[in-house]
Residue frames relative to the residue before (quaternion, step in Angstrom):
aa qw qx qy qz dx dy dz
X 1.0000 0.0000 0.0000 0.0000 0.00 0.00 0.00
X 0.5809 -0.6077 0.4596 0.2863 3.55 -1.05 0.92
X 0.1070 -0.7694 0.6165 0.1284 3.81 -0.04 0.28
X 0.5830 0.3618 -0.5106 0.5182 3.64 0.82 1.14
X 0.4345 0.6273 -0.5557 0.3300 3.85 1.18 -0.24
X 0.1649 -0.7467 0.6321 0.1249 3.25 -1.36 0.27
X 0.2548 -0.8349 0.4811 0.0815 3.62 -0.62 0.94
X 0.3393 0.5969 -0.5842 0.4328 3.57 1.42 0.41
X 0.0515 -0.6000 0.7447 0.2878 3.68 -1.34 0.15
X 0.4926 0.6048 -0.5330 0.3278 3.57 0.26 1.15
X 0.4462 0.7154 -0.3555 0.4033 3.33 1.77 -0.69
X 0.8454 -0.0728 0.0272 0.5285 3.26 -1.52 1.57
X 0.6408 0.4360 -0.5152 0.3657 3.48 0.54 1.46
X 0.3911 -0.7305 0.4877 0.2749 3.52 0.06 1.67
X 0.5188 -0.5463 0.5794 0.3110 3.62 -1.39 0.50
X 0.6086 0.4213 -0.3861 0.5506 4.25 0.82 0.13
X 0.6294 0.4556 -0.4257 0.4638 3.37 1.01 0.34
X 0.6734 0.5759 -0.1984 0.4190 3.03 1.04 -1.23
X 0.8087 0.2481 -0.3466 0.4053 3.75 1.39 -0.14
X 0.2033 0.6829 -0.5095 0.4825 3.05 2.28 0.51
X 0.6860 0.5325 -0.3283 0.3716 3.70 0.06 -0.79
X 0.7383 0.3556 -0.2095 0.5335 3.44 0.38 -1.63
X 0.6038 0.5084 -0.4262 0.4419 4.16 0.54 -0.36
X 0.7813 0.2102 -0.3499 0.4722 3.39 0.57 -0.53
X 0.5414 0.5221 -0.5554 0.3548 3.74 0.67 0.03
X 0.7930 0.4982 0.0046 0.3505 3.02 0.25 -1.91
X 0.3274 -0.5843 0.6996 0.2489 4.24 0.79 -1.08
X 0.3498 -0.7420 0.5340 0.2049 3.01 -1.27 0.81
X 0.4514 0.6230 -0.4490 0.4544 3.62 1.38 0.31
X 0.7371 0.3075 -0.2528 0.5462 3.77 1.18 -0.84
X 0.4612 0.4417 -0.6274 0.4456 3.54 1.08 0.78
X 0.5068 0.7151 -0.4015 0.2656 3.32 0.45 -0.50
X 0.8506 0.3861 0.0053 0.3570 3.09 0.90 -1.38
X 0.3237 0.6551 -0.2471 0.6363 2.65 2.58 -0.20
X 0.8977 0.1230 0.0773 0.4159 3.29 0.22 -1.48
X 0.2151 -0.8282 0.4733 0.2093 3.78 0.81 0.29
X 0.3499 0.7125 -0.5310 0.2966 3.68 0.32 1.07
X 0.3298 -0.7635 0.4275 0.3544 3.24 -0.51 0.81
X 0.4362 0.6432 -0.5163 0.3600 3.94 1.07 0.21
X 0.5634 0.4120 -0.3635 0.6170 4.03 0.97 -0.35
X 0.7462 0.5021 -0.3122 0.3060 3.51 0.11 -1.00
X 0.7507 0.3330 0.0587 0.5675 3.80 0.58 -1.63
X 0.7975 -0.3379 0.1581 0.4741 3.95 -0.10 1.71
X 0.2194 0.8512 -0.4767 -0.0004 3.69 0.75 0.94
X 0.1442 -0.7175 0.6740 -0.1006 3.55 -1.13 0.83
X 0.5901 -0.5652 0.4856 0.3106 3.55 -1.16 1.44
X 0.6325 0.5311 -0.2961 0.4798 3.65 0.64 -1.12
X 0.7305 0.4502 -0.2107 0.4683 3.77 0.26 -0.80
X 0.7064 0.3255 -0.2611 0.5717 3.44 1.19 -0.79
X 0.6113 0.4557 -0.4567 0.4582 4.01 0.47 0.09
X 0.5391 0.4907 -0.4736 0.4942 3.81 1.32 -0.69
X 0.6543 0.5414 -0.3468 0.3981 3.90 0.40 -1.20
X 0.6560 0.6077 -0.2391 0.3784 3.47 0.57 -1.66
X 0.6506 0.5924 -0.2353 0.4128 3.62 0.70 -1.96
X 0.8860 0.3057 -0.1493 0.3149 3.20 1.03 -1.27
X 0.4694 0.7759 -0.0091 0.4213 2.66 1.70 -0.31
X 0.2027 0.8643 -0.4241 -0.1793 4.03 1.02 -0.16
X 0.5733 0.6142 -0.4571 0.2917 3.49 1.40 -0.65
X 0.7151 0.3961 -0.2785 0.5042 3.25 1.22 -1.28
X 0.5942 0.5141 -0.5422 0.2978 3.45 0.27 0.19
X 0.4612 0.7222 -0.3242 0.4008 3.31 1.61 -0.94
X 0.5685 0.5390 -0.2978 0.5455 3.83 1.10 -1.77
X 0.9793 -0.0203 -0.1428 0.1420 3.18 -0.34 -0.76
X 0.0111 0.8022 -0.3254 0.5005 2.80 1.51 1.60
X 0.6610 0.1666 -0.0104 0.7316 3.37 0.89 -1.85
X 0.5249 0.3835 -0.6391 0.4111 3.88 0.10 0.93
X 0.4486 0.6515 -0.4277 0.4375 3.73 0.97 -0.80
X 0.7419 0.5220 -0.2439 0.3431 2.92 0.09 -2.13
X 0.6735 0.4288 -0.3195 0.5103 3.77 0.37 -1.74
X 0.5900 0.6754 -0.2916 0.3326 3.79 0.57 -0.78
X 0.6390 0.5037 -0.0255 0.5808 3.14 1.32 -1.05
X 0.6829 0.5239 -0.0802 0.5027 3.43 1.10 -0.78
X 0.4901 0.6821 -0.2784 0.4659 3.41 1.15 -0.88
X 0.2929 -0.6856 0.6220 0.2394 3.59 -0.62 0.36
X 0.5190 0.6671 -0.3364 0.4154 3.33 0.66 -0.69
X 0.8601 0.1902 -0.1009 0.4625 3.29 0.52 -1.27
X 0.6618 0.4690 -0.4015 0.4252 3.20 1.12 0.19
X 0.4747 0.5918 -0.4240 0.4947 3.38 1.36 0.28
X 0.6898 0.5854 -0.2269 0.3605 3.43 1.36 -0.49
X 0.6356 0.5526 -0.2737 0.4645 3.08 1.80 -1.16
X 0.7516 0.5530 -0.1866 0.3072 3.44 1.54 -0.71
X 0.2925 0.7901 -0.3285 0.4269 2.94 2.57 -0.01
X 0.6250 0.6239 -0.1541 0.4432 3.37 1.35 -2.34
């Protein structure tokens, strides 16, 4: 085993990527409902949700492991490999 591999699938993934992803997968109405923050819910905006997020560790935690399940999904990973 490489003892430089890294098994986070968080590694060297900025958190403006990570809701660049879930906005176009998901809509920020079904983040909402994923994640009950009022930043998805009340005029959301990548910018508005990294200020919230940055500060924020529970919700960053939430939608962290949406990414994560995202990523995980056969569904969508049959998709990324379509691209």
């Amino acid at each position: 085993m490489n003892p430089n591999s890294n098994k986070d699938p968080l590694h060297g993934i900025t958190l403006e990527k990570i809701l660049t992803v879930l906005e176009e997968h998901y809509g920020w109405e079904k983040m909402g409902e994923k994640v009950s923050i009022k930043c998805f819910k009340n005029e959301p905006s990548i910018k508005s949700s990294l200020i919230f997020l940055r500060k924020t560790p529970w919700a960053r935690e939430k939608v962290e492991n949406l990414y994560i399940r995202h990523l995980n999904n056969p569904w969508n990973r049959a998709k990324r490999q379509d691209k």
